[in-house]
Structures are given as structure tokens and as C-alpha cells.
N, CA, C and O atoms as a Tinker XYZ file with bonds, in Angstrom:
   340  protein
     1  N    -11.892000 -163.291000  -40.513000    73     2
     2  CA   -10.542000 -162.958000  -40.960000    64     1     3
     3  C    -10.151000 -163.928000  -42.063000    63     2     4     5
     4  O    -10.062000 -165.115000  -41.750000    81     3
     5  N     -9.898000 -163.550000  -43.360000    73     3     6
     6  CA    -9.050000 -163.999000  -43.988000    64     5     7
     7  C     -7.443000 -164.020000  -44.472000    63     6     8     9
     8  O     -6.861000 -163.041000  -44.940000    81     7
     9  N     -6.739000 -165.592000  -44.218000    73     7    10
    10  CA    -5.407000 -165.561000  -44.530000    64     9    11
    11  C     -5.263000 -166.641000  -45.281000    63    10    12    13
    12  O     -6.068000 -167.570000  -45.339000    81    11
    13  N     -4.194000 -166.544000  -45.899000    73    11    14
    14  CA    -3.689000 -168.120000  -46.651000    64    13    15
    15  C     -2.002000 -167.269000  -47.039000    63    14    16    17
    16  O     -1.543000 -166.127000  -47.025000    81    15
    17  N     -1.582000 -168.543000  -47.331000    73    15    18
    18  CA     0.047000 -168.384000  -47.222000    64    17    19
    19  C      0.012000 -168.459000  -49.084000    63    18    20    21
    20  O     -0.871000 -168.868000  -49.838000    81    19
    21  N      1.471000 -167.831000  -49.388000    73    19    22
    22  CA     1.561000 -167.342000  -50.446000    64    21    23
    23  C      3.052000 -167.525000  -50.856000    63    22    24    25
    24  O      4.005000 -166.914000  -50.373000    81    23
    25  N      3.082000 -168.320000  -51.674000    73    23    26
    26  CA     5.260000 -168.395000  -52.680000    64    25    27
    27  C      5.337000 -167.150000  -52.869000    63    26    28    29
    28  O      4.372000 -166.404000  -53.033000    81    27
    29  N      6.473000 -166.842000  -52.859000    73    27    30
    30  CA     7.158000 -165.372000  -53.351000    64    29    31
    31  C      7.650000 -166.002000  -54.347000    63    30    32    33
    32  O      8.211000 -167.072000  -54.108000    81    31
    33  N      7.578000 -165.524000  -55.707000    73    31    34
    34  CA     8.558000 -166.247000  -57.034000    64    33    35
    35  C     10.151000 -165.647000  -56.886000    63    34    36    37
    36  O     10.487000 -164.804000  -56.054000    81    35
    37  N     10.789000 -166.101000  -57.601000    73    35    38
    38  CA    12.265000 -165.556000  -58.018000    64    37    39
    39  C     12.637000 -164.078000  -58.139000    63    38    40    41
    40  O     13.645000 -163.490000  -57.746000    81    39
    41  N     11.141000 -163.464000  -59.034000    73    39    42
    42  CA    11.203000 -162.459000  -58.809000    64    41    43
    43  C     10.743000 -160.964000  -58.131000    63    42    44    45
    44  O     10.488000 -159.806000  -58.462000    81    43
    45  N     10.833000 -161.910000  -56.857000    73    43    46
    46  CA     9.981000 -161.022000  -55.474000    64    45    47
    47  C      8.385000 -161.056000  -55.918000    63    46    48    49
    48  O      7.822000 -159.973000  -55.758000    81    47
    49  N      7.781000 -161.845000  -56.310000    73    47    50
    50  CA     6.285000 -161.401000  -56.968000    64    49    51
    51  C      5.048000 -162.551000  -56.073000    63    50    52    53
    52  O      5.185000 -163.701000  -55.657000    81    51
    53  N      4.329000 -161.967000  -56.057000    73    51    54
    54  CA     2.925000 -162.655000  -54.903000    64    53    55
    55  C      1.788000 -162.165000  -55.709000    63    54    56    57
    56  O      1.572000 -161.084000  -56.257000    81    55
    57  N      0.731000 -163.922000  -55.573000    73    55    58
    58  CA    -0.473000 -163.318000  -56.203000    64    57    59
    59  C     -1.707000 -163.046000  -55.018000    63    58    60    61
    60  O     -2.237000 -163.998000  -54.446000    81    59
    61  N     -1.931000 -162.204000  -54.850000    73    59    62
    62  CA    -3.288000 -162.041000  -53.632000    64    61    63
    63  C     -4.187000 -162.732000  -54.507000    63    62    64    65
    64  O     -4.426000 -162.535000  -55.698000    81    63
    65  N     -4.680000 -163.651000  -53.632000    73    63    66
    66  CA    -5.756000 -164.629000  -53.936000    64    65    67
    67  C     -7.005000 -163.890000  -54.136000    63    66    68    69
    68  O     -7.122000 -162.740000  -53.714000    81    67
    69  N     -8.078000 -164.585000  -54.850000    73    67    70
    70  CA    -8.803000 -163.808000  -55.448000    64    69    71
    71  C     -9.910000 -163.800000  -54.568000    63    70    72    73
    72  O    -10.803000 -163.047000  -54.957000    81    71
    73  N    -10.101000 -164.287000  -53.696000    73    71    74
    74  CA   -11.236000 -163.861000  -52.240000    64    73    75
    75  C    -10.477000 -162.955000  -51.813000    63    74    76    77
    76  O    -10.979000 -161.880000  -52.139000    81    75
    77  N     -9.160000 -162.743000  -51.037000    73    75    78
    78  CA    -9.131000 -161.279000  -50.737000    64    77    79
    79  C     -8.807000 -160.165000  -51.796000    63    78    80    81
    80  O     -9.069000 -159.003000  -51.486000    81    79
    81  N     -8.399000 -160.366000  -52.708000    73    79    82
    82  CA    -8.737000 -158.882000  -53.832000    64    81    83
    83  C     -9.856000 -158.812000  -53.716000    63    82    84    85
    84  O    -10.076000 -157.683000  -53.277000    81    83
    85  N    -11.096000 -159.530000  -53.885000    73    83    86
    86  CA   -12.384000 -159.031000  -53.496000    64    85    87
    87  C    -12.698000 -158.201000  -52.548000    63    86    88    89
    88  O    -13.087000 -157.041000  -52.686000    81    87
    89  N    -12.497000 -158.917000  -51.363000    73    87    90
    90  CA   -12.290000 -158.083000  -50.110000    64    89    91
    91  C    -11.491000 -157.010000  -50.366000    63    90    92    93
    92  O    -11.987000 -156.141000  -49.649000    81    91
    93  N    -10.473000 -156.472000  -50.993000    73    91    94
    94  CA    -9.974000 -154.932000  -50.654000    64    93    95
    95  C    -10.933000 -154.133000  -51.424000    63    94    96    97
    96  O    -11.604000 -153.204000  -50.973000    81    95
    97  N    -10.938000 -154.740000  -53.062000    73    95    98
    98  CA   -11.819000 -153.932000  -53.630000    64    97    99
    99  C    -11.234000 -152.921000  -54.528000    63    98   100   101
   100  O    -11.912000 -152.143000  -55.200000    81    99
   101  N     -9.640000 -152.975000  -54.508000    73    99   102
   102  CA    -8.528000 -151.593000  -54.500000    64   101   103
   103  C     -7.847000 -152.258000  -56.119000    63   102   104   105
   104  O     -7.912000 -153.355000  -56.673000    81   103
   105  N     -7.382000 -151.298000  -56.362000    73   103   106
   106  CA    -6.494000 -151.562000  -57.781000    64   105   107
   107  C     -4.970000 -151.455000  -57.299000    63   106   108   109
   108  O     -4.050000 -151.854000  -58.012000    81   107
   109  N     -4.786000 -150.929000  -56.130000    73   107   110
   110  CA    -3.653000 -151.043000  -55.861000    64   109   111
   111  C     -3.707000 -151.363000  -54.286000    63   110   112   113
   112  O     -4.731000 -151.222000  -53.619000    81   111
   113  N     -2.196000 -151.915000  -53.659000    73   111   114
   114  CA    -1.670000 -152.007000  -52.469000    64   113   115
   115  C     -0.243000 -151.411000  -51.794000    63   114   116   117
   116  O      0.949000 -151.387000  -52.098000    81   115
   117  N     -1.044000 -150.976000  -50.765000    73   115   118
   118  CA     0.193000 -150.846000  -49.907000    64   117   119
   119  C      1.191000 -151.512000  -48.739000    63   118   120   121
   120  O      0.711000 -151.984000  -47.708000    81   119
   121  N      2.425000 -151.502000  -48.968000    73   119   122
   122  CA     3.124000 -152.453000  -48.281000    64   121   123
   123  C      3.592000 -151.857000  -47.096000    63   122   124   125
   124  O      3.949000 -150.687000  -47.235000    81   123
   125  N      3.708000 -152.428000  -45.758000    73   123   126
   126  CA     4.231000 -151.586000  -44.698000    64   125   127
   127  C      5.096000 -152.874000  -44.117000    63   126   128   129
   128  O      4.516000 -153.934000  -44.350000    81   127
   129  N      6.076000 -152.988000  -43.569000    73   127   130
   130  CA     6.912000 -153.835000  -42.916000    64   129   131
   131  C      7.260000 -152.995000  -41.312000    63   130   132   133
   132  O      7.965000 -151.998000  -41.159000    81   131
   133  N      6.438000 -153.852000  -40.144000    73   131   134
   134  CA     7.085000 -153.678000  -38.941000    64   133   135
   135  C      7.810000 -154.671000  -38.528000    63   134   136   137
   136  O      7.508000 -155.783000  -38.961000    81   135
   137  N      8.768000 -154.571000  -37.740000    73   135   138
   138  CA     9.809000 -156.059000  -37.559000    64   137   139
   139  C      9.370000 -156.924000  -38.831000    63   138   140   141
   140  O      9.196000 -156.774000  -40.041000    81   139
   141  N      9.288000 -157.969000  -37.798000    73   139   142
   142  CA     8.615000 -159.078000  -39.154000    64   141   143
   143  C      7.230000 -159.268000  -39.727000    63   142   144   145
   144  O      6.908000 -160.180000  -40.488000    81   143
   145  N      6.534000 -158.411000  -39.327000    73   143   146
   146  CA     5.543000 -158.328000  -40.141000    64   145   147
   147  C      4.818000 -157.513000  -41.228000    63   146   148   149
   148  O      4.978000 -156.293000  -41.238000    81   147
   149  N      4.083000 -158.067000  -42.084000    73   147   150
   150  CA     3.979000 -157.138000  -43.269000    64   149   151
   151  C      2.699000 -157.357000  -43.869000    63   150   152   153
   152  O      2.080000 -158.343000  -44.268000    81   151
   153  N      2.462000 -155.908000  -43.794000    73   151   154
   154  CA     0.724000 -155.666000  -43.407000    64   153   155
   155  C      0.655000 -155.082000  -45.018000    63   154   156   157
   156  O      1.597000 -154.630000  -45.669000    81   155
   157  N     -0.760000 -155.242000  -45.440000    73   155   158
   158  CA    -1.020000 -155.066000  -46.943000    64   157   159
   159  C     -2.336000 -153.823000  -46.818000    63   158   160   161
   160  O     -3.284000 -154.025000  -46.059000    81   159
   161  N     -2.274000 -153.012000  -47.354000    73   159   162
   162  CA    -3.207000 -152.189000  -47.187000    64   161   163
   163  C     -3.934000 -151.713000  -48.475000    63   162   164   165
   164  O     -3.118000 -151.371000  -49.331000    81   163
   165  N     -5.262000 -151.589000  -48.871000    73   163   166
   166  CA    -6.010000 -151.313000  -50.061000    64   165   167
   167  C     -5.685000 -149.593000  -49.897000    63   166   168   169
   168  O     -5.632000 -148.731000  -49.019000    81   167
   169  N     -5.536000 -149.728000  -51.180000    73   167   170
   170  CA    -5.782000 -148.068000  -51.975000    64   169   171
   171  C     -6.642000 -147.989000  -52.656000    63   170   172   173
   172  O     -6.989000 -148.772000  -53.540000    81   171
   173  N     -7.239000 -146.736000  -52.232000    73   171   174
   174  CA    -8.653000 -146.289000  -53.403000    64   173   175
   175  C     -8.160000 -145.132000  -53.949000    63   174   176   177
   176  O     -7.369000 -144.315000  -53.477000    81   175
   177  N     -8.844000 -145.175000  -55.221000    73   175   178
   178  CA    -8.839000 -143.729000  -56.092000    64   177   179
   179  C     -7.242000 -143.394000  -56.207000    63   178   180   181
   180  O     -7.079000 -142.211000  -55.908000    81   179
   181  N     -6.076000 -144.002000  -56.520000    73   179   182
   182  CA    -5.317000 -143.905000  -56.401000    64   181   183
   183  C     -4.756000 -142.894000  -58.228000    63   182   184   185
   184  O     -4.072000 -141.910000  -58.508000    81   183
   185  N     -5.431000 -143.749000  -58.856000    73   183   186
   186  CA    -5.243000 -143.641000  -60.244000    64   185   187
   187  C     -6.029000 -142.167000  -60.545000    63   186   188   189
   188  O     -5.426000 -141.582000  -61.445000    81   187
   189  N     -7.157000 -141.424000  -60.075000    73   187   190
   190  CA    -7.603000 -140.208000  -59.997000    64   189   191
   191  C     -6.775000 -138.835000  -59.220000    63   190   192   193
   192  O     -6.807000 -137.605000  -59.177000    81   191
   193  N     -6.137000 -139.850000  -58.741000    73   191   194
   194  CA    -5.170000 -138.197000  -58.164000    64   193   195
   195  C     -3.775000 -138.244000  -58.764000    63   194   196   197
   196  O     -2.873000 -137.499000  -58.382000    81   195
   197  N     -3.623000 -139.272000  -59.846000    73   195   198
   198  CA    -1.871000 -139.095000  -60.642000    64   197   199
   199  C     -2.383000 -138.250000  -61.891000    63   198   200   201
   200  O     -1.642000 -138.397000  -62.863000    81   199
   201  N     -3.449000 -137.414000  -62.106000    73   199   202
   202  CA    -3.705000 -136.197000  -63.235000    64   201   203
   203  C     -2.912000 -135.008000  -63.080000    63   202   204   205
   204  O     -2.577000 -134.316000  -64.042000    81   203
   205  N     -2.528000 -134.691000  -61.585000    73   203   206
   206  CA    -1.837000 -133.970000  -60.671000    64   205   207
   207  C     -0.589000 -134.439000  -61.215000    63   206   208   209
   208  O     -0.023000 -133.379000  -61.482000    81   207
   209  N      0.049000 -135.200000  -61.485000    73   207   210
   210  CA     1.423000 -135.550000  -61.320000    64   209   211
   211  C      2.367000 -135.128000  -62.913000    63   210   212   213
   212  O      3.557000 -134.851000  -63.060000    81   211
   213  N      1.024000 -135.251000  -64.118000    73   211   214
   214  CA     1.259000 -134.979000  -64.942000    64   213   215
   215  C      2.080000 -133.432000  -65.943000    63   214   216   217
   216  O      2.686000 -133.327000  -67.010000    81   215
   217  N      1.687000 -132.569000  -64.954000    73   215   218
   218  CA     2.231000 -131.128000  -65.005000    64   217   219
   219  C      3.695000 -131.334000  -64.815000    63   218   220   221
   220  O      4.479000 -130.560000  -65.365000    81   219
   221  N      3.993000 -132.025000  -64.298000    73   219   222
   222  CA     5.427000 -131.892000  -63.375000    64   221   223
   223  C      6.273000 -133.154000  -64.589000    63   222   224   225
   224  O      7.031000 -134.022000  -64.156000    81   223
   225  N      6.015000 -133.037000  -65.771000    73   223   226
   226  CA     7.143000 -134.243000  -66.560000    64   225   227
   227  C      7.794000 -133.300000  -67.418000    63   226   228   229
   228  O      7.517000 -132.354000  -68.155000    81   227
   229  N      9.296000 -134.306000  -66.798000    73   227   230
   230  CA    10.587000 -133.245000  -67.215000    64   229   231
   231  C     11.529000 -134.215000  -68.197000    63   230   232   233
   232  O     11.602000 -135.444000  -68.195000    81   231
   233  N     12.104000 -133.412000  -68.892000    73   231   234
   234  CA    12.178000 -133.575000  -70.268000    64   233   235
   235  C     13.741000 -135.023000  -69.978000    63   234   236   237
   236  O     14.650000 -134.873000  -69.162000    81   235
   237  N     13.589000 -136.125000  -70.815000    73   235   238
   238  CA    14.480000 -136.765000  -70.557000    64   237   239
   239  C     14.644000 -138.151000  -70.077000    63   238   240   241
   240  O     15.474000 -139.045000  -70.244000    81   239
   241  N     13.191000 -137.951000  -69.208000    73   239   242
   242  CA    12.641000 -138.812000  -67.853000    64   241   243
   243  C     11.874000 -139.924000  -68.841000    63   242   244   245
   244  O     11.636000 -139.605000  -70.006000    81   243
   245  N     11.392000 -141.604000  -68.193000    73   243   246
   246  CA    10.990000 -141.858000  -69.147000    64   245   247
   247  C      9.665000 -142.193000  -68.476000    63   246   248   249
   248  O      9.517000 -142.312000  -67.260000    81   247
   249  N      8.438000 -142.373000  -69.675000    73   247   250
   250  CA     6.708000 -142.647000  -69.176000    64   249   251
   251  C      6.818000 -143.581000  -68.096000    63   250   252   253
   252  O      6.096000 -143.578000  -67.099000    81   251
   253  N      7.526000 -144.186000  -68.278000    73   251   254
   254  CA     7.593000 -145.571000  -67.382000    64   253   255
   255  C      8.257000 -145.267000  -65.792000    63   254   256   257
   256  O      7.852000 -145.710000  -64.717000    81   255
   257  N      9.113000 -144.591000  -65.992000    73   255   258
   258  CA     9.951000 -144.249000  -64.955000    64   257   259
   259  C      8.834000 -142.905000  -64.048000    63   258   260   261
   260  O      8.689000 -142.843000  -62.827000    81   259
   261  N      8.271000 -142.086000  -64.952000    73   259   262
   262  CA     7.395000 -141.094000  -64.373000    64   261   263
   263  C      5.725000 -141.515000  -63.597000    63   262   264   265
   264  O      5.125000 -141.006000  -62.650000    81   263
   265  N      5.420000 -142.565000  -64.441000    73   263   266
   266  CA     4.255000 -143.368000  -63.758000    64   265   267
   267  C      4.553000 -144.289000  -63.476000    63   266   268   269
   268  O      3.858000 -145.244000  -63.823000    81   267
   269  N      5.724000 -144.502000  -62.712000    73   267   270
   270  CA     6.052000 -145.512000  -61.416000    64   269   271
   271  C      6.093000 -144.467000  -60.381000    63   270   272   273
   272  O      5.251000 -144.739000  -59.525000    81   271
   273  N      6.853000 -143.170000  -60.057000    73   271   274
   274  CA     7.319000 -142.490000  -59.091000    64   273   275
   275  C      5.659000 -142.027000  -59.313000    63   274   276   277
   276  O      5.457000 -143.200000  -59.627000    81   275
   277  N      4.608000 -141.539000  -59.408000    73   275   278
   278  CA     3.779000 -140.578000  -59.460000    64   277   279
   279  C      2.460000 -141.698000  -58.841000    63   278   280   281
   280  O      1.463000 -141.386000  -58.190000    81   279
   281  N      2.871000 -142.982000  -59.292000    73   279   282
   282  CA     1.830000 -143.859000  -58.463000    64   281   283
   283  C      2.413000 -144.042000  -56.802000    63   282   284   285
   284  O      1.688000 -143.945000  -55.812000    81   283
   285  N      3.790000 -144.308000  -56.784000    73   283   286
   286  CA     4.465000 -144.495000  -55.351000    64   285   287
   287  C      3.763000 -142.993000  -54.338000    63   286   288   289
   288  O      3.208000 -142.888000  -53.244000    81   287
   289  N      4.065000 -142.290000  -55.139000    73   287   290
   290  CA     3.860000 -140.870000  -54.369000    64   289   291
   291  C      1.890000 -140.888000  -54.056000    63   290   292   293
   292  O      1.351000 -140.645000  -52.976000    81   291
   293  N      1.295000 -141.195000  -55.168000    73   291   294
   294  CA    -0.367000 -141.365000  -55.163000    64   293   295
   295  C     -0.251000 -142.132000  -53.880000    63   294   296   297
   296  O     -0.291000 -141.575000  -52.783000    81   295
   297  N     -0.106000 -143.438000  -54.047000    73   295   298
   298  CA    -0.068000 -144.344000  -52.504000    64   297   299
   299  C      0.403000 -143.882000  -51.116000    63   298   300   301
   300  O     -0.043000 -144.195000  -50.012000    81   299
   301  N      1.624000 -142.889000  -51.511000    73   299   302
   302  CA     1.755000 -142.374000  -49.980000    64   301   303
   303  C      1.072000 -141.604000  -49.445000    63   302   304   305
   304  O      0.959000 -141.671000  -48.221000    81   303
   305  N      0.126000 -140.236000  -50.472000    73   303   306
   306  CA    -0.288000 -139.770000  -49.789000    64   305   307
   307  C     -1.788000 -139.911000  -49.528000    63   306   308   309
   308  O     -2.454000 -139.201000  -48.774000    81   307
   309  N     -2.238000 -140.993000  -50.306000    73   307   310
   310  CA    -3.622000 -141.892000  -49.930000    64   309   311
   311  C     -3.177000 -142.296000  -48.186000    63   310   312   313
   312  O     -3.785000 -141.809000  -47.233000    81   311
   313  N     -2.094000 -143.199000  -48.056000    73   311   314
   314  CA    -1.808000 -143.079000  -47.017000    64   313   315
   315  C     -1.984000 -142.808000  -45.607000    63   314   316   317
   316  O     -2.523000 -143.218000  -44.579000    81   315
   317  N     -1.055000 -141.664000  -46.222000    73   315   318
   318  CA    -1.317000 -140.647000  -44.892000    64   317   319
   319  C     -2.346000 -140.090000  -44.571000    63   318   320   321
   320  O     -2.602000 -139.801000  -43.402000    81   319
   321  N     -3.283000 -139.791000  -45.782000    73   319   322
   322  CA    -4.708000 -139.406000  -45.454000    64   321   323
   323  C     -5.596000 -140.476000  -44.418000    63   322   324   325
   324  O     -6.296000 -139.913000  -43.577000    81   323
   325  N     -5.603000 -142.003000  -44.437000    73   323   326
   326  CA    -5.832000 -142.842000  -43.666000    64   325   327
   327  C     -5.490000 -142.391000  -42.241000    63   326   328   329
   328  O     -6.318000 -141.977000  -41.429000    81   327
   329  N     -3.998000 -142.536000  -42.007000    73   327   330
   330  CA    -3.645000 -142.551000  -40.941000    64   329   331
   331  C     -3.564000 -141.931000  -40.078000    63   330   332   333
   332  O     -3.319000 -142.367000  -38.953000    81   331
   333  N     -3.815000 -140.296000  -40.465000    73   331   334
   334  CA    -3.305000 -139.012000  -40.253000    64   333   335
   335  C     -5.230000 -138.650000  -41.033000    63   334   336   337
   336  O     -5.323000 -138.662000  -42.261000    81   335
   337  N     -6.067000 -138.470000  -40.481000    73   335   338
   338  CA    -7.415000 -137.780000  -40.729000    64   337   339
   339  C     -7.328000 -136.461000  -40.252000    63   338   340
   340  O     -8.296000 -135.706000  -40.342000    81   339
């Protein structure tokens, strides 16, 4: 098992140390909070299923604002695919 303790900066921000980014292996993470604890979970292929998300951009909205919501949504339903087989 690997752990080590970690500063949160000013602006909510944490660096996963670079032995466990190895260990996930993932370009992205997922955050889950039960009571007080808060479990980090690797995502795979996350970035291959937001091609899907691209059909759906509506006029107004901005790149930034659309590939934030379209990665949140990628992660959830990586997710649930985990948890829910």
C-alpha cells in the first residue's frame, strides 16, 4: 500500500506524487468523499469517449466550459461502468 500526506494549496490544488501516478497509470481522477474520507480513483480512456460529447455543442457555450462538463460526465460514466459491471 502506498500513502503519503499531501498540502492542499490556497487554491484547493494537490499534487499526487509521482510513485502513485505511476501506480494509477490514468490521465485522470476520480474523487469520491464518504464521511471523512476521500478515496481517489484512476480513469482510463476517459479522453476517447468525449468524441461523443462533441455533437451536442450549443451555440453560445464556451470550449472551456464544454470540455469541462463533457470530461465530468466521461468520468462519471467510466464510473459507473466500474461499479455497476
Amino acid at each position: 500500500m502506498t500513502t503519503a500526506a499531501i498540502k492542499i494549496t490556497r487554491k484547493g490544488q494537490v499534487t499526487i506524487p509521482k510513485e502513485i501516478r505511476e501506480k494509477l497509470r490514468a490521465e485522470a481522477v476520480y474523487f469520491e468523499v464518504v464521511d471523512d474520507t476521500v478515496m481517489v480513483r484512476a480513469v482510463r480512456d476517459a479522453a476517447g469517449s468525449l468524441a461523443g460529447y462533441a455533437k451536442n455543442v450549443k451555440p453560445g457555450v464556451s470550449m472551456r466550459h464544454m470540455k469541462e462538463r463533457a470530461w465530468e460526465e466521461s468520468v462519471r460514466e467510466k464510473t459507473r461502468k466500474k461499479k455497476h459491471p
